[in-house]
N, C-alpha and C positions, 0 to 999 in steps of 0.2 A: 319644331326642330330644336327650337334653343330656348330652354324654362330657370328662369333665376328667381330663386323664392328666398324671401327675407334675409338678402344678403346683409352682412354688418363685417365691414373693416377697418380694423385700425391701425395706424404707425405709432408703435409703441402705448402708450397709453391717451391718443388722440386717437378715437375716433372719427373714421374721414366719411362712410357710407353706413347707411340708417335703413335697415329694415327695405332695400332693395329689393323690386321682384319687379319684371319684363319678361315677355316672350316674345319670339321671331320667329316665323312661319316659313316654311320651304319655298325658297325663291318668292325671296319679300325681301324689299329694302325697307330697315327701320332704320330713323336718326333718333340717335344721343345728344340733345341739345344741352347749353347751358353755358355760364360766366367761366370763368379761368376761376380754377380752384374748385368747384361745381363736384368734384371726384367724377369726372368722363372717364380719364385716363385710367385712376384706381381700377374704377370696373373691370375694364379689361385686361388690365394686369392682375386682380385678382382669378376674372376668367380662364384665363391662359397659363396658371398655375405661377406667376411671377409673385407675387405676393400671395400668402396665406389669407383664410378668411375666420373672422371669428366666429361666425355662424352662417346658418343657409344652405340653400343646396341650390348647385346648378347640374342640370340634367341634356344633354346633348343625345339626337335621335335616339334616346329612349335610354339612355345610361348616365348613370350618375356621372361628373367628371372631377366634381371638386374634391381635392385631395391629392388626385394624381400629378405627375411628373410632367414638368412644359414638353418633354419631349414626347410621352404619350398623348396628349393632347391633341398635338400636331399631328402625331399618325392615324388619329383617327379621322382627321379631317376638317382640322378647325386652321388657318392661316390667319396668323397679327400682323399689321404692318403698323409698327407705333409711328409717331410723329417724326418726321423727318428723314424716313426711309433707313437711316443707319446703314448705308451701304459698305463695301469693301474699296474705299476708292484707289487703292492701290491695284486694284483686279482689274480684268477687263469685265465686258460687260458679259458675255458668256460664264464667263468663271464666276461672276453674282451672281446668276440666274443659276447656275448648277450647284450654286451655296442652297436653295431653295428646298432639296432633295437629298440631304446630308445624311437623313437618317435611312439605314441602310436598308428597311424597307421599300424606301422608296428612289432608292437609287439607282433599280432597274427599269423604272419608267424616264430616264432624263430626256433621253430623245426625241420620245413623243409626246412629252411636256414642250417641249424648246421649240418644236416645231407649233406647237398650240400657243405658244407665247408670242411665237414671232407672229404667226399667220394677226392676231389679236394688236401685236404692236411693229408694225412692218421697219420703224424705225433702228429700231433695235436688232434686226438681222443684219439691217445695211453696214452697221455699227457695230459687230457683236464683237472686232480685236480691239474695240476702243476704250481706254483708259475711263474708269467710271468718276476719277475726278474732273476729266477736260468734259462731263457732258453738261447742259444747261439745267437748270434748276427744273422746269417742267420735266426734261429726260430721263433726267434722278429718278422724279417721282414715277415714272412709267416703268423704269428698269424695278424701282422698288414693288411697285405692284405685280410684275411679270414676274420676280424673284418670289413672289407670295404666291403665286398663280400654281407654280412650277409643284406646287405638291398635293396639285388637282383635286384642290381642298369643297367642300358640301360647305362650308362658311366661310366667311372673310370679314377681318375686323379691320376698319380702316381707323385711323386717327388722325386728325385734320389733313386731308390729303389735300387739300386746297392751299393749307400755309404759305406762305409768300411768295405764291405763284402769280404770274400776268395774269389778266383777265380771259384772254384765249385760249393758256394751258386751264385755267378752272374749267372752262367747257367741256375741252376735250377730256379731263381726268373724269368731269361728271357725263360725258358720255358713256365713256367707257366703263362705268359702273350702273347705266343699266343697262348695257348690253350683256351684262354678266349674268344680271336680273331674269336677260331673255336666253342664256346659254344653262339656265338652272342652278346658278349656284346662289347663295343666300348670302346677304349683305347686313351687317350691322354698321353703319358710318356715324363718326363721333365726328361732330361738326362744329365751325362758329361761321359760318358761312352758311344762318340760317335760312335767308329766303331760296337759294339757291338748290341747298339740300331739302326743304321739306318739296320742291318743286318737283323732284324725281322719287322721293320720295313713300311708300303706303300708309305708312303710320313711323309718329312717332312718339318720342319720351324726352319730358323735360325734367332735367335733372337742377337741383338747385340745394345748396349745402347739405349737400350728402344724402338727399330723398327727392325722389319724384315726385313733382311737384302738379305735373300735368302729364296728359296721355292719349293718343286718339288718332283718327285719320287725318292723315297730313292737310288736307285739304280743309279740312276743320279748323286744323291747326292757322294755318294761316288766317283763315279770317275770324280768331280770337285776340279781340280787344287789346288785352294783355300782352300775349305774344306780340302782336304787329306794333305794340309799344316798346318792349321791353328787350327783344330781340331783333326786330325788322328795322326798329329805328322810324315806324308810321304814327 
């Protein structure tokens, strides 16, 4: 579904990612492992047309995408949810979720998005005239995910969706990302929350100054030496 082949990006005359290449299979969860600063983040901003690339090509269900427009991107079926949800907290929580559907292709589906959001996060109905700054830090990140949800996207890029969340909200946010696994849609999650993520995980990719470093069934992954030193903390 999702093919990146020798990707290389830079800010300005710093190069950050080296000859990048991954693929993600239809309804497969892959992790983006790696340190702060690793270029996770890059990646996907340069995926999702936020940053330019200096070479490479990334190809989405069978068409090239790099080059094009973030907002083309989106309609073809790719949702980002960067680090820390970026919500409207001045909005309520309906009026984020229908930020999700902005472009006007897809803003004759809101309905039966909103009702797929809610049925998926029941809290968020109960809730949906409530002010998105008065909600708890796990809430955020559920509203943020339903707001990504809403454009009944074929991929979904997550970016530490676990950030300083309790230990209970990490559960339930990693539940809810393989149920997504099991509702068909395909998962790329950028993580530091390794043991957790390669858990749910099919495969993943270690990223480590600006090149993948390592690569493989998550299950593997964990019990590599190295990893379970250098990420696991074993």
């Amino acid at each position: 579904m999702l093919d990146i082949r020798n990707l290389n990006v830079s800010y300005g005359n710093v190069q950050v990612l080296w000859d990048v290449s991954l693929n993600v299979r239809k309804a497969e969860i892959v992790a983006l492992l790696g340190a702060n600063g690793a270029g996770k983040t890059t990646l996907l901003n340069a995926l999702t047309g936020v940053i330019p690339l200096r070479s490479g090509e990334v190809e989405f269900d069978g068409t090239r995408i790099d080059g094009i427009a973030n907002s083309d991107i989106m309609e073809r079926g790719i949702a980002y949810l960067p680090e820390g949800g970026r919500l409207f907290p001045e909005m309520t929580i309906q009026e984020n979720l229908e930020m999700g559907v902005y472009p006007r292709k897809l803003w004759g589906t809101r309905k039966a998005q909103l009702e797929r959001v809610y049925d998926t996060f029941p809290i968020l109905r109960e809730r949906k005239r409530q002010l998105a700054r008065t909600m708890s830090g796990g809430e955020q990140q559920m509203l943020a995910m339903g707001r990504g949800l809403m454009s009944n996207p074929k991929l979904c890029l997550f970016d530490e969706l676990s950030y300083g969340l309790a230990p209970i909200m990490v559960r339930e946010v990693f539940r809810i990302v393989t149920s997504l696994r099991e509702q068909g849609i395909t998962v790329l999650l950028v993580e530091q929350n390794a043991y957790q993520t390669l858990e749910i995980a099919d495969r993943a990719y270690v990223l480590e100054n600006g090149r993948v470093a390592l690569s493989g069934d998550s299950k593997e992954l964990l019990a590599n030496d190295y990893v379970r030193e250098a990420y696991l903390g074993l």
